[in-house]
C-alpha positions as CSV (number, residue, x, y, z in Angstrom):
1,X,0.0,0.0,0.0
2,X,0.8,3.5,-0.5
3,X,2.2,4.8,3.1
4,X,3.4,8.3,4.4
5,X,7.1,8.9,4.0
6,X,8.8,6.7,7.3
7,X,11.0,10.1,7.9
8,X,7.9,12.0,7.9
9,X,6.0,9.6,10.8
10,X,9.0,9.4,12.9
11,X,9.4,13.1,13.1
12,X,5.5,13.4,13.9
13,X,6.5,10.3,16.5
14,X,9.2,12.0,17.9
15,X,7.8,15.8,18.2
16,X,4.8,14.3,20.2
17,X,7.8,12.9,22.7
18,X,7.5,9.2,21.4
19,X,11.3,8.3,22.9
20,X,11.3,5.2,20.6
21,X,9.8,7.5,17.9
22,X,12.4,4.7,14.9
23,X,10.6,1.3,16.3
24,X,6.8,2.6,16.7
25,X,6.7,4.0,13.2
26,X,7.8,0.7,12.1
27,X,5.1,-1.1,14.1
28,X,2.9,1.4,12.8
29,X,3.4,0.6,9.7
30,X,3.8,-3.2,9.6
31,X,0.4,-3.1,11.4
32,X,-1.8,-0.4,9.1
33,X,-3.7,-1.6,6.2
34,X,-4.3,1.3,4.4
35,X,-3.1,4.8,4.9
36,X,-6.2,6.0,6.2
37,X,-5.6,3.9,9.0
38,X,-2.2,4.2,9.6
39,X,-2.4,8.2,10.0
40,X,-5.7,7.5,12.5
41,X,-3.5,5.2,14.6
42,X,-0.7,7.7,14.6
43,X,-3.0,10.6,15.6
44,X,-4.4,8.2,18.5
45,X,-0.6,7.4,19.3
46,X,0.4,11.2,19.3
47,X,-2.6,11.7,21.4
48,X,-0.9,9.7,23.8
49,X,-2.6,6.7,23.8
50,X,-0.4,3.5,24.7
51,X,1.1,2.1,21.5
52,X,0.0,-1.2,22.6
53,X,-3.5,0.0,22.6
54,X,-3.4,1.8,19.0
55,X,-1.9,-1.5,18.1
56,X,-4.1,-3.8,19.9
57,X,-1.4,-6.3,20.9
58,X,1.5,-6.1,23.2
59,X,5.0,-8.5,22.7
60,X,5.0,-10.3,25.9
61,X,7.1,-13.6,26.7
62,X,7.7,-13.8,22.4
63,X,3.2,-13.9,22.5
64,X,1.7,-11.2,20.4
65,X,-0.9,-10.5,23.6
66,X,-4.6,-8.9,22.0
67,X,-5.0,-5.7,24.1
68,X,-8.0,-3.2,24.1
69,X,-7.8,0.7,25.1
70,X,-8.7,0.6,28.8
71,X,-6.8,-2.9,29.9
72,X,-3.7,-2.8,31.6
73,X,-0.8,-3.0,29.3
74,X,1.9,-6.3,30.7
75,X,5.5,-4.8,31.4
76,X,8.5,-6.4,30.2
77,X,9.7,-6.7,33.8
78,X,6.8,-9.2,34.8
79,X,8.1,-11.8,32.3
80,X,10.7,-12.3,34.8
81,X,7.7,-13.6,37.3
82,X,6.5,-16.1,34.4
83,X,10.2,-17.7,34.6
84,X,9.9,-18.1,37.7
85,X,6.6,-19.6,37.8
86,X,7.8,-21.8,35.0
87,X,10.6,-24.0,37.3
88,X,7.7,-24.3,39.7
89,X,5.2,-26.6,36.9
90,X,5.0,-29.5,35.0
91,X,2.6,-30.7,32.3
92,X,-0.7,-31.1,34.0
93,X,0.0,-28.8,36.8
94,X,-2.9,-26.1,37.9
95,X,-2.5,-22.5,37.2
96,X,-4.3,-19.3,38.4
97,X,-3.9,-16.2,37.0
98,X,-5.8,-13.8,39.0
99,X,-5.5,-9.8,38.5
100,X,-5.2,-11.3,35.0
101,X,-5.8,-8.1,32.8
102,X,-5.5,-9.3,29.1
103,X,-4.2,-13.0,30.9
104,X,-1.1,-11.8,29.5
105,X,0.8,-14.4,32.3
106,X,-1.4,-17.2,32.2
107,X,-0.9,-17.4,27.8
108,X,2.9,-17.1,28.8
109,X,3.1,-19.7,31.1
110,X,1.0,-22.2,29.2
111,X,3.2,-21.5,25.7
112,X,6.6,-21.7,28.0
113,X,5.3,-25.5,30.0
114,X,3.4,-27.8,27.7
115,X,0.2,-29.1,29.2
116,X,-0.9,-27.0,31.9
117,X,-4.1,-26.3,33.3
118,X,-4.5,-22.6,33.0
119,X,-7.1,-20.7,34.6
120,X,-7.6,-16.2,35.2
121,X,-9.8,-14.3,36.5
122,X,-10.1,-10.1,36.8
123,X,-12.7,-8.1,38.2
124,X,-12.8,-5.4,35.5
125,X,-15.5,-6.9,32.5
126,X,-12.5,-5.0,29.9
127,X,-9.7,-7.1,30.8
128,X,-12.2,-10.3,31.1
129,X,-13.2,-9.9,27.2
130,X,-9.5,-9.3,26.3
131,X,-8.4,-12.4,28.4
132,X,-11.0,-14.2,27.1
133,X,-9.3,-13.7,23.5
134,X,-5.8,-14.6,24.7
135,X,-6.9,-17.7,26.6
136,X,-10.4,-19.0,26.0
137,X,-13.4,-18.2,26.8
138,X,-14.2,-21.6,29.4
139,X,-11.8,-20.8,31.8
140,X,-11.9,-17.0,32.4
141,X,-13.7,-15.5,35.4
142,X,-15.2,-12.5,36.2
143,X,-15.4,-11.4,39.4
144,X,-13.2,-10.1,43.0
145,X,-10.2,-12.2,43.4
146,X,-11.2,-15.9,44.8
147,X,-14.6,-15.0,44.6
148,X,-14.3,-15.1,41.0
149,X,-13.3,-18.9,40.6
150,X,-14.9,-22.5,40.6
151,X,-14.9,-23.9,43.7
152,X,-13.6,-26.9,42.4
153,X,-10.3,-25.2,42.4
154,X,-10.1,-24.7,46.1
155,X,-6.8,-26.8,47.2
156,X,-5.9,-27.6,43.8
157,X,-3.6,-24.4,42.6
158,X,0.1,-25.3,42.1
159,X,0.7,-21.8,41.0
160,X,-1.1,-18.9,41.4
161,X,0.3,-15.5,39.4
162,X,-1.2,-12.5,41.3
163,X,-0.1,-9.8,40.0
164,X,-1.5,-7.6,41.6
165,X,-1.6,-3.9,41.8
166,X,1.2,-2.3,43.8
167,X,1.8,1.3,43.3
168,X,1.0,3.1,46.5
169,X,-2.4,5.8,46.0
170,X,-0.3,8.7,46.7
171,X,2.5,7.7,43.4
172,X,-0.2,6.7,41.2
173,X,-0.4,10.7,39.6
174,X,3.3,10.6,39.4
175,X,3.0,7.8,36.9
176,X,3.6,8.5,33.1
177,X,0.4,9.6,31.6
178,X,0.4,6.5,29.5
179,X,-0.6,4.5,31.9
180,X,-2.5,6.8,34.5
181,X,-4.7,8.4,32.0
182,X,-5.0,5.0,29.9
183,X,-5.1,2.1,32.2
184,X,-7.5,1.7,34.7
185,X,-7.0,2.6,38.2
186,X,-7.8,-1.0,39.5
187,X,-4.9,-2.3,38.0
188,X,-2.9,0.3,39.2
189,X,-3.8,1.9,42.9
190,X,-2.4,-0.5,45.6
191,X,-3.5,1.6,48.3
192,X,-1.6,3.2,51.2
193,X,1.7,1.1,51.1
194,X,0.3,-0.3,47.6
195,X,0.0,-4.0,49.2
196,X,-4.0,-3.9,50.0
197,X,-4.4,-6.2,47.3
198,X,-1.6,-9.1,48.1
199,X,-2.8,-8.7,51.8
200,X,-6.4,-9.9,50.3
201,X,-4.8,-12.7,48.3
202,X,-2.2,-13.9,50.7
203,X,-5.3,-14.3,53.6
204,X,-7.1,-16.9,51.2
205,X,-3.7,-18.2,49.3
206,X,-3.3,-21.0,51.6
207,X,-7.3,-22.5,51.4
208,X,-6.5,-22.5,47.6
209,X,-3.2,-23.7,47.2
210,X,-2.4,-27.5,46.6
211,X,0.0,-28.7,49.3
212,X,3.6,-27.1,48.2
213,X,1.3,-24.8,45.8
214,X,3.0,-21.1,45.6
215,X,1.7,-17.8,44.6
216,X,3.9,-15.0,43.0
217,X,3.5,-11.9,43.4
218,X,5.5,-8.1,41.4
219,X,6.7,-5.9,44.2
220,X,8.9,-2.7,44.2
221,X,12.2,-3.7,45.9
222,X,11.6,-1.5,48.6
223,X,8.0,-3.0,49.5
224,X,9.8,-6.7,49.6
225,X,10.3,-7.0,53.2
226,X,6.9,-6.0,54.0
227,X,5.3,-8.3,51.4
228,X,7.5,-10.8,52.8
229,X,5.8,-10.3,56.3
230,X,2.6,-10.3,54.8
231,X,2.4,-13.9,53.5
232,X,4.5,-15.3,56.1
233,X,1.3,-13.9,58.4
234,X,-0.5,-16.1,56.6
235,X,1.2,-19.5,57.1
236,X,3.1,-19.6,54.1
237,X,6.9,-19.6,53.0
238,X,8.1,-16.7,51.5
239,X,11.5,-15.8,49.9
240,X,12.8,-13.1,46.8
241,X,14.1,-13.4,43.5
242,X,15.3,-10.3,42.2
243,X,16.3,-10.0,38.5
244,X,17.6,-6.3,37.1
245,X,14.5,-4.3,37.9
246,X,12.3,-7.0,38.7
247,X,11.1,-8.1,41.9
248,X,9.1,-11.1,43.2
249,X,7.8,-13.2,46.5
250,X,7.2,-16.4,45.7
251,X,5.2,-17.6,49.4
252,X,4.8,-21.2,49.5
253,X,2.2,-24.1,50.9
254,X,4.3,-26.2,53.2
């Protein structure tokens, strides 16, 4: 198809304060269909909405991940948690995703371990349709954390990914408006210390973990001891993996 010049994208790209102005126009590009289209999803991009939105996919884990405008967008950092969930399973072995947004970890994990029983759940309906896409439509829940899954589950989880929101209220508005103004709060606002959420999921964990069944959990380094505390509260064994900017709990069923 007939496109606009590359030179002449990348310098609308870059004067909107796209940093990686080179790579998005080429994404841009590959992705259009027809010029129309390519200078709408550039006006939406220079807008500043998320390039994974305007793209509707996000690379995650090597997985072209279907996104939606208003669903949390997965961060690079996190596939770090879905290699560490990966040592933990074997084919046949049951997985949770819950926070799921687009089920970005759950499609991960099941292309990384052959055979695994993948389940996700999220409380906001716009990530459920988008997990739905990546995942299935069976075994994707709507609903409040636990609440939201079988009850045939309970006891059975050999890993549960809960990634859950951790950016304390008061640090949410310093976030880049990418995300504040364009992901949804839910997904974002961890309350005070930004660990309301884990404490929620660490006081069920144990009823829903299989015996030596672990949940893993994103933190900010400096929030690891507390997390730590959290869990261990709660009757499980916690320890961290760090990796570059990443950093994890993993709290295991004894």
């Amino acid at each position: 198809m007939s496109v606009s010049p590359p030179s002449a994208l990348v310098s609308r790209l870059r004067a909107a304060g796209c940093v990686f102005a080179e790579d998005e126009a080429r994404l841009l590009l590959a992705t259009a269909r027809t010029p129309g289209e390519l200078d709408a999803m550039a006006a939406r991009r220079v807008a500043g909405l998320p390039l994974e939105h305007v793209l509707g996919w996000a690379e995650f884990c090597g997985l072209r991940v279907a996104l939606e405008p208003g669903v949390f967008v997965p961060r690079r950092r996190t596939e770090f948690l879905v290699s560490q969930a990966a040592k933990l399973v074997a084919p046949g072995s049951v997985v949770v995703d819950l926070c799921c947004g687009s089920g970005a970890l759950g499609a991960a994990l099941a292309a990384t371990v052959d055979g695994v029983e993948v389940h996700a759940a999220d409380i906001d309906p716009a990530a459920v349709r988008c997990a739905r896409r990546n995942l299935g439509r069976d075994r994707v829940y709507e609903g409040d954390l636990f609440d939201a899954l079988p009850a045939g589950l309970r006891g059975r989880i050999d890993v549960l990914l809960a990634n859950t929101p951790y950016v304390p209220t008061e640090s949410v508005g310093l976030m880049p408006p990418e995300a504040r103004e364009h992901e949804p709060r839910v997904a974002l606002d961890g309350g005070a210390d930004g660990l309301d959420v884990q404490r929620r999921v660490a006081a069920d964990a144990r009823r829903w973990l299989a015996p030596g069944g672990s949940v893993l959990v994103e933190v900010s380094d400096g929030q690891a001891a507390h997390s730590v505390a959290v869990f261990a509260g709660h009757g499980l064994e916690p320890r961290v993996v760090r990796h570059e900017e990443a950093t994890v709990v993993i709290a295991t069923r004894g």
